[in-house]
C-alpha positions in Angstrom: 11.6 78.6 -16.1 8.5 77.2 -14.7 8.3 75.5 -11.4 5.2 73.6 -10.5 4.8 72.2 -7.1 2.7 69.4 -6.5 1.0 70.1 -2.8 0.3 67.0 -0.8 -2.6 67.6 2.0 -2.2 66.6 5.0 -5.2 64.3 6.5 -6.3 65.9 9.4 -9.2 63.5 10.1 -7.2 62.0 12.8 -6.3 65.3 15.0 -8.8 66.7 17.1 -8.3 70.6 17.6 -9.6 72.9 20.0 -9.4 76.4 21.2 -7.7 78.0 24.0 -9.6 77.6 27.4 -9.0 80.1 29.9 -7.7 78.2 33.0 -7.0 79.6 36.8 -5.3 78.2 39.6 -4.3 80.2 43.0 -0.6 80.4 43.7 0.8 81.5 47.0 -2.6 83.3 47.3 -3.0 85.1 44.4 -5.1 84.2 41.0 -3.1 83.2 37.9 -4.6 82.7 34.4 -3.8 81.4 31.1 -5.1 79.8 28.1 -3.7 76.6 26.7 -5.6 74.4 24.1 -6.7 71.0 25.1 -3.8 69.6 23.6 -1.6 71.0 25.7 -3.6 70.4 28.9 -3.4 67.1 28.2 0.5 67.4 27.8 1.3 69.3 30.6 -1.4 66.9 33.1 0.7 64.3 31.4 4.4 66.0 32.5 2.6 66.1 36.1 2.1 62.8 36.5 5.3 62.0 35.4 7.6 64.0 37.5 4.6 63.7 40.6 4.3 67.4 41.1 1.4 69.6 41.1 0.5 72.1 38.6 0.9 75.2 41.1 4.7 74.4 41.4 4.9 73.7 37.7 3.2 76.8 37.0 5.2 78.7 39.6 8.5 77.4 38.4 7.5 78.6 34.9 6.1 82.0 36.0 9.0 82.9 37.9 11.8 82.0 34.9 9.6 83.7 32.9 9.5 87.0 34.9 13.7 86.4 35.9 13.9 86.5 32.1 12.2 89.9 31.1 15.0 91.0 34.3 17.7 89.7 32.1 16.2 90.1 28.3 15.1 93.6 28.7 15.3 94.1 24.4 13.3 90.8 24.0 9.4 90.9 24.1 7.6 89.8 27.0 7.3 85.9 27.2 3.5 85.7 28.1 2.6 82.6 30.9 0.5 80.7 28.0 3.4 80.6 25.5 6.0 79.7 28.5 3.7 76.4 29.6 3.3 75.8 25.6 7.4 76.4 24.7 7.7 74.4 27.8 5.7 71.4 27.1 7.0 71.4 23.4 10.6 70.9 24.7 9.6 68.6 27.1 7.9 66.5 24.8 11.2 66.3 22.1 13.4 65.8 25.0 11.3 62.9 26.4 10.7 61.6 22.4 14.8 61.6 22.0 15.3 59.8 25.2 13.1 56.6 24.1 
């Protein structure tokens, strides 16, 4: 038996995409960089403003789960500090959307 599958397209006219920027901050002395997508900038400037903390402790906070669970995970692949703020942000964002 056949199937055919009608596609629909999504309209993309209304999303604006970029790519990654690298981005650098200093924590406790020491450079730290990653890349996020404007997108998630945005998000994660947003998350700041709403829990009135800086990025260097949000990116702290994430850096050091991040190497606590590479300690604990030893099988799993590294978690790089890009994907953490993005996984991050991502659950942020559905938590926050089921709390409204």
């Amino acid at each position: 038996m056949l199937a055919i599958w009608s596609l629909k397209i999504i309209n993309l006219n209304q999303y604006v995409f970029s790519s990654p920027k690298k981005r650098s901050i200093a924590i406790d002395g020491h450079q730290t960089s990653f890349t996020l997508e404007d997108i998630f900038w945005e998000l994660l400037q947003s998350y700041i403003q709403r829990h009135n903390v800086s990025l260097a402790f949000v990116i702290k906070s994430l850096d050091m789960q991040r190497t606590d669970h590479h300690k604990k995970e030893k099988p799993l692949k590294p978690i790089g500090l890009s994907c953490m703020i993005r996984q991050f942000i991502t659950h942020d964002l559905i938590h926050s959307s089921k709390l409204s």
